[in-house]
C-alpha positions as CSV (number, residue, x, y, z in Angstrom):
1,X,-20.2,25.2,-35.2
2,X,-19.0,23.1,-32.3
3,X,-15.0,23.9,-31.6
4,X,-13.8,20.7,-29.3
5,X,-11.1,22.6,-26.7
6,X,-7.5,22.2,-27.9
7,X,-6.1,20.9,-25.2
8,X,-9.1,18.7,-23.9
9,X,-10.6,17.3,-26.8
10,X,-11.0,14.0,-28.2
11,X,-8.7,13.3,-31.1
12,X,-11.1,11.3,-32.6
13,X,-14.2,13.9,-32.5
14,X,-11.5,16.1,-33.6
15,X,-10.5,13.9,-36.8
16,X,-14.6,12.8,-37.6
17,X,-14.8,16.8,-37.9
18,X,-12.1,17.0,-40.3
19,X,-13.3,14.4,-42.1
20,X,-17.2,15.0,-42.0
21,X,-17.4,19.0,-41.2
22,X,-17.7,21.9,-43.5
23,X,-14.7,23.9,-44.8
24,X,-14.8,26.1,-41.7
25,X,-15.1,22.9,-39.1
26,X,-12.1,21.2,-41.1
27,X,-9.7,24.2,-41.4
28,X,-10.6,24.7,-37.1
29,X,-9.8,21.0,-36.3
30,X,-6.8,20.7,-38.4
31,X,-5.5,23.3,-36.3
32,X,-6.5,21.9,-33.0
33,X,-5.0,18.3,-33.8
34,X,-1.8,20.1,-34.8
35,X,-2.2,21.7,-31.4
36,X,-2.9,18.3,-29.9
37,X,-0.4,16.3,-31.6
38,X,2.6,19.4,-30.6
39,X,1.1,19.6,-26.8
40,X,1.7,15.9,-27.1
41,X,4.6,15.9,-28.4
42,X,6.3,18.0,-26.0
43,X,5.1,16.1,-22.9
44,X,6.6,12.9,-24.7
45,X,10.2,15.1,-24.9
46,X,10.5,15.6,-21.5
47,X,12.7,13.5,-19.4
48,X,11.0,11.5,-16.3
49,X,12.7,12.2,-12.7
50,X,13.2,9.4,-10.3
51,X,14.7,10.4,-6.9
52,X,16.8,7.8,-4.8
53,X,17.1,9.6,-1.5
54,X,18.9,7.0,1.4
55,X,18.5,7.4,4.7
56,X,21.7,7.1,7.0
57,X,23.8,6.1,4.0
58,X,27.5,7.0,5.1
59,X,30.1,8.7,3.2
60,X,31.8,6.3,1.3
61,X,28.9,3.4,1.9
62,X,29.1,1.8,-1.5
63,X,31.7,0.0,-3.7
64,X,31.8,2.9,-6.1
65,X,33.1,5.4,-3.0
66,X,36.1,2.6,-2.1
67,X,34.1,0.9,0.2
68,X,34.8,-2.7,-1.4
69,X,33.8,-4.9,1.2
70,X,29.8,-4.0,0.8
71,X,28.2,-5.2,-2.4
72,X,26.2,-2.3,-3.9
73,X,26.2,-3.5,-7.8
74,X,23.1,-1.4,-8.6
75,X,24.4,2.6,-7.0
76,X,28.0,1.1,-8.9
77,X,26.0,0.9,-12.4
78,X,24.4,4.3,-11.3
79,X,27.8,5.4,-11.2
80,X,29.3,3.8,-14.6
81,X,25.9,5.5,-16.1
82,X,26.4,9.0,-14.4
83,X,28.6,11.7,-12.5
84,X,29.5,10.7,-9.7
85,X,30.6,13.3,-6.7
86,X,32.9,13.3,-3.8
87,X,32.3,16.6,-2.3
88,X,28.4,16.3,-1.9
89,X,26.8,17.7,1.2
90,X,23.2,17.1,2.7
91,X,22.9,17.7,6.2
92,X,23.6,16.5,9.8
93,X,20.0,14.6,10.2
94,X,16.8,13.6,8.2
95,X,14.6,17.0,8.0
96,X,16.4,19.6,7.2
97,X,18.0,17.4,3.8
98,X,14.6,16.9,3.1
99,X,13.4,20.6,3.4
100,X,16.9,21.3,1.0
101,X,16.5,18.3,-1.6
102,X,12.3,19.7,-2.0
103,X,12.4,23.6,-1.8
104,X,16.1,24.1,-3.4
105,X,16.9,26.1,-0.1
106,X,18.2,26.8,3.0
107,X,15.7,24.8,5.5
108,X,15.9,27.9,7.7
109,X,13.6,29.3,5.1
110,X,11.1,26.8,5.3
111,X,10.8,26.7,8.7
112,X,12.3,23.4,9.4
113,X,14.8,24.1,12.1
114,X,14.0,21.7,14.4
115,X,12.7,18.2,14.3
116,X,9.3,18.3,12.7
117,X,5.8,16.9,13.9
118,X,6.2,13.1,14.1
119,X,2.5,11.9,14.9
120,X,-0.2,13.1,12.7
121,X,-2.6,12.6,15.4
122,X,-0.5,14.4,18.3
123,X,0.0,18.4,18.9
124,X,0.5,20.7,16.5
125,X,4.3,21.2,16.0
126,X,6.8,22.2,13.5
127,X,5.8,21.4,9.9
128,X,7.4,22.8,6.6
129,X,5.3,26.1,5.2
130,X,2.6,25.3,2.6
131,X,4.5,28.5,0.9
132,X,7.1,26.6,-0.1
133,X,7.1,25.4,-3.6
134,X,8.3,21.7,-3.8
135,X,10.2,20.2,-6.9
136,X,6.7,18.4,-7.0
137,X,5.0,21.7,-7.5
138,X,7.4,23.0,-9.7
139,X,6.8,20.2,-12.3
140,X,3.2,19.4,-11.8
141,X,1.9,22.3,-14.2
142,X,4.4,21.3,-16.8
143,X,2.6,17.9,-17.1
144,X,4.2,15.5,-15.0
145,X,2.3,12.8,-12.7
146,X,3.9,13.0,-9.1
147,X,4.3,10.4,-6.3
148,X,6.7,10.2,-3.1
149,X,7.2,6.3,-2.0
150,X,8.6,6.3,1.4
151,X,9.4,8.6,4.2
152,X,8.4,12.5,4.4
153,X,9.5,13.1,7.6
154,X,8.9,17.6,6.9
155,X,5.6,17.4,9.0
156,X,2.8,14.8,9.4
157,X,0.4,17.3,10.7
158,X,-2.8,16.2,8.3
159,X,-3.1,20.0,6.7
160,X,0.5,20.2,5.2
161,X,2.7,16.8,3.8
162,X,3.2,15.3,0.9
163,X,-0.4,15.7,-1.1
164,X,-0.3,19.5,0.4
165,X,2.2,19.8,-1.6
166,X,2.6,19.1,-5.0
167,X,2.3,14.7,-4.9
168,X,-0.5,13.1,-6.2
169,X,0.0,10.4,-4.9
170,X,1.6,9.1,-1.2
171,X,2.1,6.4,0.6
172,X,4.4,5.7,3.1
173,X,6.2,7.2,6.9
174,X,5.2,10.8,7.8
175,X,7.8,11.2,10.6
176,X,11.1,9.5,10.8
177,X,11.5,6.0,11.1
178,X,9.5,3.0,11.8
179,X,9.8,-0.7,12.4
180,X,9.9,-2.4,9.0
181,X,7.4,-5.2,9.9
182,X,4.8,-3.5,12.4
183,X,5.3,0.2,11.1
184,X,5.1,1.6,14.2
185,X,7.5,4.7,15.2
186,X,10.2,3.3,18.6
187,X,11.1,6.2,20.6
188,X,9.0,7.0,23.0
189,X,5.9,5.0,23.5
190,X,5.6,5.0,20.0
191,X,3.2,4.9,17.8
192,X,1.7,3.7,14.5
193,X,2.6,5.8,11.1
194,X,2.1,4.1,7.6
195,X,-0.7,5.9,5.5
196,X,-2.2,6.1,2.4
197,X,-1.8,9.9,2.2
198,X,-4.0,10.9,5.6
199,X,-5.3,7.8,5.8
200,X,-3.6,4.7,8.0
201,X,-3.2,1.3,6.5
202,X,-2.6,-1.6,8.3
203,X,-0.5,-4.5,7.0
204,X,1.5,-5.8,10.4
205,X,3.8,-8.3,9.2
206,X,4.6,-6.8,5.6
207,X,8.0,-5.7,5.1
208,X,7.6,-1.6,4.5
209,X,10.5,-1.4,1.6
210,X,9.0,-4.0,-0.2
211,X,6.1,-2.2,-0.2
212,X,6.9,1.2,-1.2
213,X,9.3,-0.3,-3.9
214,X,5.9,-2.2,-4.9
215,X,4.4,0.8,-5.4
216,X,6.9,2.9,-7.4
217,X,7.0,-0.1,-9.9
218,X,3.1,0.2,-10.2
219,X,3.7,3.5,-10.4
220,X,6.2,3.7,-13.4
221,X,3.8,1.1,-15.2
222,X,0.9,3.4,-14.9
223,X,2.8,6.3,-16.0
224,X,4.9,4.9,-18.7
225,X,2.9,7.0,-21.5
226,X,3.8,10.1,-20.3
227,X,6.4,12.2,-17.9
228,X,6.7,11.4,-14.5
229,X,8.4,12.7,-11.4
230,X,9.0,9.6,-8.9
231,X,10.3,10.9,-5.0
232,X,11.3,7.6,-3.4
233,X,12.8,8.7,0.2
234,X,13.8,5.3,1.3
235,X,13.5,4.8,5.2
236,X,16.4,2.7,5.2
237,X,19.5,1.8,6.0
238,X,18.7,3.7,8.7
239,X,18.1,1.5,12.2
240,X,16.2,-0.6,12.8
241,X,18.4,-2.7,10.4
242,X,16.3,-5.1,9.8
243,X,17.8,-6.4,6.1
244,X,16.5,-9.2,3.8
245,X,18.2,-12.8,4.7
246,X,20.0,-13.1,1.3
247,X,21.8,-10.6,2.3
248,X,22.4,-11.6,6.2
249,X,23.5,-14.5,4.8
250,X,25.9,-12.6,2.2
251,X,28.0,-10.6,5.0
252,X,27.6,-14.0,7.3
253,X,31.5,-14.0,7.1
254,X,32.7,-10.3,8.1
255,X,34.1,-10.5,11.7
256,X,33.3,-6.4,12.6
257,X,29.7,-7.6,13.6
258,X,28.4,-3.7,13.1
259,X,29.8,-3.7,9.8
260,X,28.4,-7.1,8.9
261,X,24.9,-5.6,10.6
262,X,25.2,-2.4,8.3
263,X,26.1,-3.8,4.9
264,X,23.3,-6.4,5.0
265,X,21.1,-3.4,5.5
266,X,23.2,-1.6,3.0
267,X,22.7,-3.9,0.0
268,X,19.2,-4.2,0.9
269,X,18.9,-0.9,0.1
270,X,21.0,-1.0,-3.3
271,X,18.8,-4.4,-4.1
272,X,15.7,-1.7,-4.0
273,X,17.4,0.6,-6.7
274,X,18.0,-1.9,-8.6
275,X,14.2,-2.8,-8.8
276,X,13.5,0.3,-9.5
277,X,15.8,1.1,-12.1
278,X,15.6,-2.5,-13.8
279,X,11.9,-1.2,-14.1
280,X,12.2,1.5,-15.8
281,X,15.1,-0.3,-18.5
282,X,12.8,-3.0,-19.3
283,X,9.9,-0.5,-20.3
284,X,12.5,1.3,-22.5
285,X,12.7,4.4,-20.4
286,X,16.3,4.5,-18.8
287,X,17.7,6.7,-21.3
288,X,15.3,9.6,-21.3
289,X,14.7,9.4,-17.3
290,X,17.0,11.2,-15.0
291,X,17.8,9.4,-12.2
292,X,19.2,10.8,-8.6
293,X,21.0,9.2,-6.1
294,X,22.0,10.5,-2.7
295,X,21.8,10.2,1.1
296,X,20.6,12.4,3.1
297,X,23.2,12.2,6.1
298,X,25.9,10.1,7.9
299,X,25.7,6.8,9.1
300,X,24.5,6.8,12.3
301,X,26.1,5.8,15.7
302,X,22.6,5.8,17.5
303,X,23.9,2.7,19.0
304,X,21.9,2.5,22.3
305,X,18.2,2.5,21.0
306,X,16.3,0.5,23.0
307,X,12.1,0.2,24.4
308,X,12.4,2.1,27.9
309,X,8.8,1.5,28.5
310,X,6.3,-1.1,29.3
311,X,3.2,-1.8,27.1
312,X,5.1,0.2,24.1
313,X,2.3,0.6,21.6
314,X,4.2,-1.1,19.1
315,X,4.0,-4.3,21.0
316,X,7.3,-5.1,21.7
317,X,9.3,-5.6,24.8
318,X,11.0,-3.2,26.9
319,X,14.5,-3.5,26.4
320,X,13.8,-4.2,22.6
321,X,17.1,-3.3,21.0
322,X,16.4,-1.4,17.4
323,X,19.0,1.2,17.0
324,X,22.0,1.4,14.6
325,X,25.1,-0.6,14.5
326,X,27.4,2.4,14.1
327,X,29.0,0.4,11.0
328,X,29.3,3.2,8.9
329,X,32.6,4.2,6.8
330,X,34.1,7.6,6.6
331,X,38.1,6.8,5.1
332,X,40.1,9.6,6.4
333,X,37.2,11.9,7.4
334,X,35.4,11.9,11.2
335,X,32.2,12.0,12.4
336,X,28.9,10.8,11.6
337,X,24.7,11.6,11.7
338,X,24.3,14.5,13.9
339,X,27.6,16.2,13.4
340,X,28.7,19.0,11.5
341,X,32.3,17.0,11.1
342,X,32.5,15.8,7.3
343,X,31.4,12.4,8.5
344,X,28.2,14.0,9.5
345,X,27.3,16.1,6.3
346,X,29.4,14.9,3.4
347,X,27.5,12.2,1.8
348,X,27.3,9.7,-1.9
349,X,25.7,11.3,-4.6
350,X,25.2,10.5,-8.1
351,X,22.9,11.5,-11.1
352,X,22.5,9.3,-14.3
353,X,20.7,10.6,-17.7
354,X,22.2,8.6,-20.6
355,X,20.7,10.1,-23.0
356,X,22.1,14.0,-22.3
357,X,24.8,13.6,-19.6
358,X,28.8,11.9,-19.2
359,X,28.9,8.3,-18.1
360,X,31.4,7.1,-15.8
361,X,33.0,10.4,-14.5
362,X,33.4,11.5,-11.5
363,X,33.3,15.1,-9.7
364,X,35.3,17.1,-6.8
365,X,33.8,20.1,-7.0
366,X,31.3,21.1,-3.5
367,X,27.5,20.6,-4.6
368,X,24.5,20.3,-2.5
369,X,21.2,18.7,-1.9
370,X,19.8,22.1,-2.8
371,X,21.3,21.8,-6.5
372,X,19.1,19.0,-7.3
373,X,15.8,21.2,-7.9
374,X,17.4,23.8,-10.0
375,X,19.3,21.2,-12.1
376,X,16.2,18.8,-12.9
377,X,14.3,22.1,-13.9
378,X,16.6,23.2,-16.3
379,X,17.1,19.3,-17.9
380,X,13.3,19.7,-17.8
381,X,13.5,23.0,-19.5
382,X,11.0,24.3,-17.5
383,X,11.4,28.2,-16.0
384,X,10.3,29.2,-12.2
385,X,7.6,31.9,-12.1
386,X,8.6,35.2,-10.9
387,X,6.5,34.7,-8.0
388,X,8.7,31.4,-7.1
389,X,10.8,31.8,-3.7
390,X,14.6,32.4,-4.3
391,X,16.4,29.2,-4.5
392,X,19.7,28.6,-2.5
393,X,20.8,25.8,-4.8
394,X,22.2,25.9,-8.4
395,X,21.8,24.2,-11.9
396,X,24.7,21.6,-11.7
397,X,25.0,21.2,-15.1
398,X,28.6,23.3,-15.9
399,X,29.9,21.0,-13.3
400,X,28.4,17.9,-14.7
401,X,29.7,19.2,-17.6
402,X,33.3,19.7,-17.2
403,X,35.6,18.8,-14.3
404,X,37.3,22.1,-14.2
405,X,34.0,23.9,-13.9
406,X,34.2,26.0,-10.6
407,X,31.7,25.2,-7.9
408,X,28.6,27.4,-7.7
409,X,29.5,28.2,-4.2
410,X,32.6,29.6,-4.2
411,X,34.1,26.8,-1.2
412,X,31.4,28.5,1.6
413,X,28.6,26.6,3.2
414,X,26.5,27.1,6.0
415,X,24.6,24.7,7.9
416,X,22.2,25.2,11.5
417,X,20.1,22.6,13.0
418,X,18.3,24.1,16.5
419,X,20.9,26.0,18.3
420,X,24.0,24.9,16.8
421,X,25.9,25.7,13.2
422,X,28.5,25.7,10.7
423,X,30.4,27.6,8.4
424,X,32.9,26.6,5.7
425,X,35.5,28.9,3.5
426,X,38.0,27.2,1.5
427,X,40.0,24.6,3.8
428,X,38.1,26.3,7.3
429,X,35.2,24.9,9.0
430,X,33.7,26.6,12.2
431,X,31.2,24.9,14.2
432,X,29.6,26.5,17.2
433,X,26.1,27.1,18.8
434,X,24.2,29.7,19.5
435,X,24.5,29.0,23.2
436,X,27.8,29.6,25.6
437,X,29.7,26.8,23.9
438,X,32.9,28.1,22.3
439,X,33.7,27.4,18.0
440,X,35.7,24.6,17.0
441,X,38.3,25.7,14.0
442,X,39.0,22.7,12.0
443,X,41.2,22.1,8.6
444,X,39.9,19.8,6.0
445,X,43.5,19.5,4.3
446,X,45.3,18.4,7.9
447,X,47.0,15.3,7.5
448,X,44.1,14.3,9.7
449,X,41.0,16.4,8.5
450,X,39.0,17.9,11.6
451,X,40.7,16.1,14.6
452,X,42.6,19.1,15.8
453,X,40.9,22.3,17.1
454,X,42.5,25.2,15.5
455,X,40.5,28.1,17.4
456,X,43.5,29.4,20.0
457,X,45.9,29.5,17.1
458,X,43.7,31.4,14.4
459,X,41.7,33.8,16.2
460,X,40.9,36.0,13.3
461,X,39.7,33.0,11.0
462,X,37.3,32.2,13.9
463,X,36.1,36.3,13.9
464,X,35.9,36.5,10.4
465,X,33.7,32.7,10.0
466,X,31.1,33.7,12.4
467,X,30.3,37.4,11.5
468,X,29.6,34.9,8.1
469,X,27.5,32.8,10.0
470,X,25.5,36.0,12.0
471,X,25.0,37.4,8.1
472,X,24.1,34.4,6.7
473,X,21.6,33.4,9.5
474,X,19.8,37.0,9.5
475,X,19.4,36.7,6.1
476,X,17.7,32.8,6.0
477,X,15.5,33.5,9.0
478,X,12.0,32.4,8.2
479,X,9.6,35.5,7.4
480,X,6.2,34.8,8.6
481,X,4.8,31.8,7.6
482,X,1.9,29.2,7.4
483,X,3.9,26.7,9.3
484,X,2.4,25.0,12.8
């Protein structure tokens, strides 16, 4: 008697049987379509994930935060759809938030403690371990088609990224940044990086958000039928801010010239989400599709960016200016990309699921870009294996839940990025390197958070934060692993 496997048979060979088969034949196939039709069934149940992760999106950079002269209409509806947070921290640059928002852990664990390979084609040099399991991998054997749209930027070295690890499809920036029209990386004497997973593409001229966008939309058509988990890591507002005219022309009017620069760039961003989003409500699947939105640090103040060289691969001329216009907003907080100040760190965040979480409310409690990965698995309802490594991050959802939830991490968190760290309990924030440098004490409820050094006048807060941060860092440091 032929038995058609449950889970890779034909339906219709499966019904013929029924129909035409003896006794035996009918009774096995009307068990395997029931399989069939429940396998199905569940896969249809679970909610798609679609990831908005910003690049050198400030603190309060949108209209929902308070910042009401930038025009962000599409993170605002985001926000009336969702929970929105205040007290949401990445990091202080690009990698290590990536390494936190994909693994659900410290990046210390992964390996990624510095900046990681850039060029694909250069030396071998720091890329996140293969042992790490990715959110990617985490919902891949529960059913879901994965794709990352954008930047990477946790190793371009050709044996590990995006399709190493977990993403079935990629395309997009393996390091950090690029130029939006020739897509080749600035510093340095640059050089090209836009690839169809290992494999360069050249399209000089075509403007890189429009094209990643261009593919999540294909994406989400493709997909439509069944669960999907969509990374899109956009590569911008980060410098160089090169934005779309219509919205040049929008902030034509602002006299702070770096704000004007950075809100064009800004609401080109937004205009992207809203693509994205508008995509998935006119094929009917905004309310079973959780959505995420965050940044992944500070604005930047990388102000003095220009070509130092002659011949610079990309083409373009030395003194070239392409860096940031510092117009980020912090409100009452300081700092900014690269600091461990809240201006640095504390960044937009919001997660939308109409069909299972609160609408228009807003959070204080401290979350992370860790929590992500343990909150989309349990609104997946899918378990780790015991083999999984440990996750640093937590299931958000009594937070999302209720405002007077307690934060999973009691008010500490710890952050390092080469030789240099933080550590905050309660109201206290120590920052300090691993070099001769003395810790800075700062208060985050002074009348001005941060700006005065509290060290001299509380030694034993300083003794007692960094024999937290000596624990803390033993305990993250990276066992051996397969990283370059």
């Amino acid at each position: 008697m032929k038995v058609p496997a449950a889970f890779g048979a034909d339906p219709l060979e499966c019904r013929f049987l029924c129909i035409e088969g003896d006794t035996m034949n009918r009774l096995v196939c009307s068990v395997l379509l029931l399989t069939f039709a429940l396998s199905h069934a569940v896969l249809a149940a679970r909610p798609n994930v679609v990831i908005l992760f910003t690049d050198d999106q400030g603190t309060l950079d949108a209209n929902c935060y308070g910042s009401t002269d930038l025009y962000t209409p599409h993170i605002d509806k985001l926000a009336a759809s969702g929970v929105r947070f205040t007290q949401a921290y990445a990091h202080t640059v690009c990698c290590p938030a990536r390494a936190m928002l994909m693994t659900g852990r410290h990046p210390h664990r992964s390996g990624v403690h510095f900046w990681t390979q850039g060029n694909m084609n250069a030396k071998d040099g720091i890329n996140m371990a293969l042992e790490e399991v990715t959110l990617a991998e985490a919902l891949k054997p529960a059913g879901y088609r994965t794709a990352l749209f954008g930047k990477w930027h946790l190793g371009a070295h050709r044996d590990f990224g995006p399709k190493k690890q977990g993403f079935d499809e990629f395309f997009g920036i393996r390091d950090g940044f690029i130029d939006n029209y020739n897509h080749y990386f600035l510093h340095g004497t640059g050089f090209h990086d836009l690839y169809e997973g290992t494999t360069p593409i050249e399209a000089d001229g075509k403007y890189f958000p429009q094209m990643m966008v261009d593919r999540a939309l294909t994406f989400i058509d493709e997909n439509k039928d069944r669960p999907f988990f969509l990374y899109v890591p956009f590569n911008i507002p980060h410098y160089p801010e090169q934005a779309l005219k219509q919205f040049e022309a929008k902030y034509a009017d602002m006299k702070d010239e770096a704000r004007r620069s950075y809100g064009a760039i800004v609401s080109t961003t937004d205009h992207y989400i809203g693509l994205i989003v508008d995509k998935l409500e006119s094929l009917g699947l905004r309310e079973n599709t959780i959505v995420i939105f965050m940044s992944d640090n500070g604005h930047s103040e990388e102000t003095g960016n220009r070509i130092r060289v002659d011949n610079h691969k990309s083409g373009l001329p030395k003194d070239h200016f392409y860096g940031a216009s510092g117009g980020g907003s912090t409100g009452k907080w300081i700092g900014q990309k690269g600091t461990f100040l809240e201006g640095g760190i504390r960044v937009p965040a919001i997660i939308s699921y109409p069909a299972k979480l609160p609408k228009g409310q807003v959070r204080d409690q401290i979350i992370t870009a860790m929590d992500w990965y343990p909150t989309v698995l349990e609104l997946c309802g899918i378990e780790q294996t015991k083999d999984a490594p440990k996750l640093d991050g937590h299931s958000l959802l009594p937070v999302i839940k209720s405002a007077d939830a307690k934060s999973p991490y009691g008010g500490v968190l710890h952050f390092q990025w080469g030789n240099r760290w933080a550590v905050r309990d309660g109201d206290w924030k120590l920052i300090g390197s691993d070099g001769n440098a003395r810790a800075t004490l700062h208060r985050l409820t002074d009348e001005e958070p941060e700006k005065t050094n509290h060290a001299k006048e509380q030694p034993e807060i300083v003794e007692r934060l960094e024999a937290m941060h000596v624990a803390w860092a033993k305990e993250v440091e990276p066992k051996k692993s397969d990283s370059k």
